[in-house]
RODO-2510 file (C-alpha; in nm, 4 decimals, decimal comma):
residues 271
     n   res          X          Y          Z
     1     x     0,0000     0,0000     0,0000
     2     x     0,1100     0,3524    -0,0598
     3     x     0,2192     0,5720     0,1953
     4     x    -0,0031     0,8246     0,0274
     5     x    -0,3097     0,5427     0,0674
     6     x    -0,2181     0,4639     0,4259
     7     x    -0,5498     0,4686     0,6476
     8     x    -0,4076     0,6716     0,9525
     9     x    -0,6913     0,7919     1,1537
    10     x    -0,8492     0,3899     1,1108
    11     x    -0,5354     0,2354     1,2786
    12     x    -0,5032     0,4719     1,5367
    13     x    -0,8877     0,3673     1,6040
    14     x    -0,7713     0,0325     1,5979
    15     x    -0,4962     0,0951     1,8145
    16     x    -0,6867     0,2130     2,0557
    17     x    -0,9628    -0,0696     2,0580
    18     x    -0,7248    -0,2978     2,0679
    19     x    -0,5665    -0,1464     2,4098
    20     x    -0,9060    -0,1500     2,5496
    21     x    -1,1059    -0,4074     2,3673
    22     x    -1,4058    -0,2195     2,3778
    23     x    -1,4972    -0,0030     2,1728
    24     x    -1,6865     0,2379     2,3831
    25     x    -1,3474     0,2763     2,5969
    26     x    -1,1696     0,3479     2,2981
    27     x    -1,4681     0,6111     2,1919
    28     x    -1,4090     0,7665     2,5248
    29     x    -1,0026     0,8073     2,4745
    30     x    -1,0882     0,9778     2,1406
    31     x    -1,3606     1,1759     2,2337
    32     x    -1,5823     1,0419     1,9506
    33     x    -1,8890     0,7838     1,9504
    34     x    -1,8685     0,3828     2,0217
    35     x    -2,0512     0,4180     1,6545
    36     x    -1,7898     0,5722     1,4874
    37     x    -1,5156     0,4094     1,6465
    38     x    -1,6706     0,1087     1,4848
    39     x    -1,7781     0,2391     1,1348
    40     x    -1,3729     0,3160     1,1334
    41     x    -1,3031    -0,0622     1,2236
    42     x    -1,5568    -0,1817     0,9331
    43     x    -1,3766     0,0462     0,7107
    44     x    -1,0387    -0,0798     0,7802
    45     x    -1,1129    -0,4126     0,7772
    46     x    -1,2804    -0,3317     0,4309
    47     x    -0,9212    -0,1806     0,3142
    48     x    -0,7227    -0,4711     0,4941
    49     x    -0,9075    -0,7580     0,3838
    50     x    -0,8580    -0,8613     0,6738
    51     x    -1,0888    -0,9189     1,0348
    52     x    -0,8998    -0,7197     1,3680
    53     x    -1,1764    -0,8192     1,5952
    54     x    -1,3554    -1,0903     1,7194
    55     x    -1,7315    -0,9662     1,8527
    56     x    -1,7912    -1,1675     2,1490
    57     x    -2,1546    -1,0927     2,3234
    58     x    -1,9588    -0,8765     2,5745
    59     x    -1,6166    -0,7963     2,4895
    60     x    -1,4221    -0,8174     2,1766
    61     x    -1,1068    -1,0646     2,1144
    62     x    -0,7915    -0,9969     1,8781
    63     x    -0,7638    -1,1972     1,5916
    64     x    -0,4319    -1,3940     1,5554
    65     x    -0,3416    -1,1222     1,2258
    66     x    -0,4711    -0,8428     1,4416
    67     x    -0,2087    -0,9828     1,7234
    68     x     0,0641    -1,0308     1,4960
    69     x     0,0321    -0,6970     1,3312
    70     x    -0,0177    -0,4524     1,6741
    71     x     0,3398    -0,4435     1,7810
    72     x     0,4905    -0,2996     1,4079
    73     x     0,2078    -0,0460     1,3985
    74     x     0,2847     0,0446     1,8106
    75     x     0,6484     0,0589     1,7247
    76     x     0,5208     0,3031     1,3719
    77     x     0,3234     0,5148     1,5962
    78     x     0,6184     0,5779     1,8623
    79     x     0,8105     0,7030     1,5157
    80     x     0,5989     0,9041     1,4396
    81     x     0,5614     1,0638     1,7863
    82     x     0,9471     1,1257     1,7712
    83     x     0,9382     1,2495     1,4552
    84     x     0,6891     1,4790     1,5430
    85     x     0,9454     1,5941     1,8835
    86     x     1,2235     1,6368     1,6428
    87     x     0,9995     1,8740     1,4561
    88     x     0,8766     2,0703     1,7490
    89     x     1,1931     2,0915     1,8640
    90     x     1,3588     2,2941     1,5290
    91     x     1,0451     2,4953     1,5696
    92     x     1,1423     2,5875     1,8810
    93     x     1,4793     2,6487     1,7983
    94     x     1,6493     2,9834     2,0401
    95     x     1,8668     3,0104     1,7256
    96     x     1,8019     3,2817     1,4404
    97     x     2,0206     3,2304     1,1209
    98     x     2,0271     3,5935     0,9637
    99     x     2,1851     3,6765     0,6507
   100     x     2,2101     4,1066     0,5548
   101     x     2,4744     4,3065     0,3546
   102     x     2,7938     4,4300     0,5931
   103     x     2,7398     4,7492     0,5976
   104     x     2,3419     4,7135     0,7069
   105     x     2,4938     4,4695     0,9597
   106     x     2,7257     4,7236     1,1035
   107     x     2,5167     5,0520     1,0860
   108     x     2,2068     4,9639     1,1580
   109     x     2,1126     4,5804     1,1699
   110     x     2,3417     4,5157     1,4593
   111     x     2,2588     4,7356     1,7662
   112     x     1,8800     4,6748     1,6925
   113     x     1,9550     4,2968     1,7172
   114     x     2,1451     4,4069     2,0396
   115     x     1,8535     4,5206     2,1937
   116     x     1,6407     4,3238     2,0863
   117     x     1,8793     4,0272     2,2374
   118     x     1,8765     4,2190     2,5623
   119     x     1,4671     4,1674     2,5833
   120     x     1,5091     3,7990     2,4538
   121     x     1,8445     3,6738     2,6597
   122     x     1,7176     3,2833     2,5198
   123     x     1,8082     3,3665     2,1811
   124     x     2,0810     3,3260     1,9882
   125     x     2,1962     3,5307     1,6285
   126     x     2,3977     3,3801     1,3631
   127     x     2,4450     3,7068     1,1128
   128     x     2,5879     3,5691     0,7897
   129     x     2,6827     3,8208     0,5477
   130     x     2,4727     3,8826     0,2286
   131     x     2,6487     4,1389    -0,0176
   132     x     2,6225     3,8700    -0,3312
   133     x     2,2280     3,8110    -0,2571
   134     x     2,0963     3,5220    -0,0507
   135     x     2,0007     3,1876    -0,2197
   136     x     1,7469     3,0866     0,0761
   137     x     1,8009     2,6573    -0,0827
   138     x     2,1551     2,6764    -0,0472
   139     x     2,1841     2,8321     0,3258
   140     x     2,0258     2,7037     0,6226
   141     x     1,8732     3,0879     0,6748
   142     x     1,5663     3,1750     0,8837
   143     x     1,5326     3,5743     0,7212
   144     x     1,7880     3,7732     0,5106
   145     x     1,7817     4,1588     0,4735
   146     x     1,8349     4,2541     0,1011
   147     x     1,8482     4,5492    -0,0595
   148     x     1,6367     4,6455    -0,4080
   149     x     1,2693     4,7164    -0,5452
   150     x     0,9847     4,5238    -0,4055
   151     x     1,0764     4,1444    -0,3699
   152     x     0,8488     3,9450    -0,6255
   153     x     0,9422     3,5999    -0,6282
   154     x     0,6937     3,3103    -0,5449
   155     x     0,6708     3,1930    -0,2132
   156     x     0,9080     3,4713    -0,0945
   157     x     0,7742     3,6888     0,1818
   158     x     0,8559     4,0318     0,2352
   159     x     0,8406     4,3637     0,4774
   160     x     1,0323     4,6463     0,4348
   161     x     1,2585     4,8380     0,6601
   162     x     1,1767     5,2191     0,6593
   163     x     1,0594     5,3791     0,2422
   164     x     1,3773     5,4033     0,0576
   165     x     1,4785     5,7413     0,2247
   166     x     1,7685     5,8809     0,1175
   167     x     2,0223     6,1284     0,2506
   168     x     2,3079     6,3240     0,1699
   169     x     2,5770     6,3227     0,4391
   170     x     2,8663     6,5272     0,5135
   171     x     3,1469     6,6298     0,7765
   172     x     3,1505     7,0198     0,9078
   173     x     3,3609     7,2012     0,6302
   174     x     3,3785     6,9099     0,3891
   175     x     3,4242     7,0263     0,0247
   176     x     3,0863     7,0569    -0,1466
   177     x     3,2776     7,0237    -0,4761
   178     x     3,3741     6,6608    -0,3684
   179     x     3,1606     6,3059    -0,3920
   180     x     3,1691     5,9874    -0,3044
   181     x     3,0049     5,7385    -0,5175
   182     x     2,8697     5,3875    -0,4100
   183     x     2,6292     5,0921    -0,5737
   184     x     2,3211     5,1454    -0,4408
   185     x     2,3395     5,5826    -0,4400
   186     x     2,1449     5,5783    -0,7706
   187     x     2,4232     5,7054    -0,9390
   188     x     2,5545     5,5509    -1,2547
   189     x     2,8086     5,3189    -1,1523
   190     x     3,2334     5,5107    -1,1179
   191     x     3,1430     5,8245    -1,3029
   192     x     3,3623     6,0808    -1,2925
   193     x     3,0957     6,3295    -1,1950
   194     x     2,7431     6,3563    -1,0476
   195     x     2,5078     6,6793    -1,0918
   196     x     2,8698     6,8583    -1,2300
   197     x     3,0343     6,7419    -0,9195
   198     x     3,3602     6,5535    -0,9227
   199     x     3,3500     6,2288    -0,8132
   200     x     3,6991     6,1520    -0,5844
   201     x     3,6193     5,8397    -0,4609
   202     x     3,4159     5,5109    -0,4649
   203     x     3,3418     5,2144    -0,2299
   204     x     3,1962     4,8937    -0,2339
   205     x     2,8961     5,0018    -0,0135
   206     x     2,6814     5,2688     0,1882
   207     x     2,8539     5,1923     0,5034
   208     x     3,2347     5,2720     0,3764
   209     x     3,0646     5,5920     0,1877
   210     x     2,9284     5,7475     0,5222
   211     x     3,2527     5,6254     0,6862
   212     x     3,4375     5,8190     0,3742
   213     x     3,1915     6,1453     0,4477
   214     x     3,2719     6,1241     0,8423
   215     x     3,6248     6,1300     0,7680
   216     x     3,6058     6,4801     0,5634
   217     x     3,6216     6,2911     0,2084
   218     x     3,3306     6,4505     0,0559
   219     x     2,9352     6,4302     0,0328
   220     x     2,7844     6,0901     0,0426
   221     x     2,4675     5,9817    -0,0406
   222     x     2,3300     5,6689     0,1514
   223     x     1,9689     5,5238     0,2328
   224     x     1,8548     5,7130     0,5304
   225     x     1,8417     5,3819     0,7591
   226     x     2,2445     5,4083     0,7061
   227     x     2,2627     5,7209     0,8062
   228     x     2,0949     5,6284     1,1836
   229     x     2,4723     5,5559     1,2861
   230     x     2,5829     5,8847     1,1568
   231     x     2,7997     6,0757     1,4296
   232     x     2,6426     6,3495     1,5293
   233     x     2,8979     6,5858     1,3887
   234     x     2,7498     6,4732     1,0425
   235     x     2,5964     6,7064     0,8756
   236     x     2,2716     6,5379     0,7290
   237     x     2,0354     6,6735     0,4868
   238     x     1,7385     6,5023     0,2948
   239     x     1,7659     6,3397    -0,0960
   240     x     1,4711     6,2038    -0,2004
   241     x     1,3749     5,8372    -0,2497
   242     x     1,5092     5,5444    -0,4288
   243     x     1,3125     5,2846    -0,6247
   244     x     1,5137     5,0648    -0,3626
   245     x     1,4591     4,9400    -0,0108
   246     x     1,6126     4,7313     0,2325
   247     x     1,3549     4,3993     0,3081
   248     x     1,3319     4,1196     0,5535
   249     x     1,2746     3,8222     0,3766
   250     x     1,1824     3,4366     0,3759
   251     x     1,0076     3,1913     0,2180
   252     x     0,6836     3,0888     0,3760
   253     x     0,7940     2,8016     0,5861
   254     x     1,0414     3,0259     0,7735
   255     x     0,7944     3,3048     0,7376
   256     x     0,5471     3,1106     0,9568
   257     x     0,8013     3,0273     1,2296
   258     x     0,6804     3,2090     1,6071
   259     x     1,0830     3,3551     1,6402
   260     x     1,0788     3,5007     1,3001
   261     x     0,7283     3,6866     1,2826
   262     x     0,8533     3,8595     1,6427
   263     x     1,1786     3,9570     1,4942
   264     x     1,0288     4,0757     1,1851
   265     x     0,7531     4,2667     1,3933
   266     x     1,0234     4,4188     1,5876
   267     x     1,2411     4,5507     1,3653
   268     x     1,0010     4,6662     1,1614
   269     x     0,8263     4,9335     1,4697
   270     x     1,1549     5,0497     1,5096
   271     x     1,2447     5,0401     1,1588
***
């Protein structure tokens, strides 16, 4: 018989008549009718071929197949309670896997995770980084932070962190006259000027181009969320809005999980 064809809820019925040997004992443990508990006996013996029970005038007797058959299905049933343990137990995992780019990581991802770890002393973080993109089937993830336009794969869940905000940052007495250029500012990738503005330098991310701007480099501009790390020396003025966003994300099973909604929910309020 296929496992897809196995009849389940009809051996655990006749698992439990055949503890008791009454039906109406066996109703009782699964809160269901002496009725049904036999309609499900009829029916399996239907599928089986094959008579469990012996009807006596007041109790019912094991057949000899019946006999022989009870301790494999016990011993399937015990599986399948471990199996189900083994699965409670990942769901209850105190770990959370979290891939996000370096820079988010560092400026941003990192102290909220801090506090938030300081509210939840049981967990544990694993922050892997994420500057090539995250391939969810090949890493053993429970959310990743990306950054770019609205995720739209299938069976990829998403919620983003702040609206694509951006700013323009600078040190007191920085050169106006000087950039700094990064993927991810919107600007075309190592021109030699922006808006008739030289470019003198570019990085590999928003992080190292605020960094750049603290240190008296230049003007950078980085996603506003970046920019929370900012010393307060920094001089920081609006830029608009990018097409782009940073996003927690995971596929539905990891979605679902209890430890990954409240992270998600919590980073999100403070987001």
């Amino acid at each position: 018989m296929k496992r897809t064809h196995l009849p389940l809820n009809a051996l655990r019925v006749f698992d439990a008549a055949a503890r008791h040997l009454s039906f109406t004992k066996a109703a009782d443990e699964l809160a269901v009718t002496p009725a049904a508990v036999g309609q499900q006996i009829r029916a399996l013996e239907d599928v089986l071929g094959t008579v469990l029970f012996k009807r006596m005038t007041r109790n019912l007797e094991l057949t000899p197949e019946a006999e022989r058959a009870l301790p494999a299905l016990r011993a399937g049933f015990l599986e399948f309670e471990e199996s189900v343990r083994i699965l409670q137990d990942a769901q209850g995992s105190k770990v959370l896997t979290i891939a996000a780019p370096r820079d988010f990581t560092a400026k941003w991802l990192g102290p909220r995770l801090a506090a938030y770890a300081a509210d939840h002393p049981e967990l544990r973080f694993q922050v892997e980084p994420a500057d090539g993109g995250v391939d969810f089937t090949q890493a053993n993830l429970d959310v990743a932070v990306t950054y770019g336009p609205t995720p739209d794969v299938e069976g990829l869940h998403g919620k983003p962190l702040g609206d694509g905000a951006m700013v323009t940052v600078a040190a007191a007495g920085s050169d106006p006259a000087r950039r700094i250029e990064h993927p991810g500012s919107d600007w075309p990738n190592a021109p030699e000027t922006v808006d008739g503005v030289r470019v003198v330098l570019t990085v590999a991310d928003a992080g190292l181009a605020l960094d750049a701007a603290a240190a008296g480099l230049g003007l950078a501009r980085v996603p506003a969320l970046i920019a929370t790390s900012a010393p307060s020396a920094l001089i920081t003025t609006p830029a608009g809005h990018s097409p782009h966003a940073y996003w927690l994300v995971a596929p539905t099973p990891q979605w679902r999980q209890a430890k990954v909604r409240a992270l998600v929910e919590a980073l999100t309020k403070t987001g």
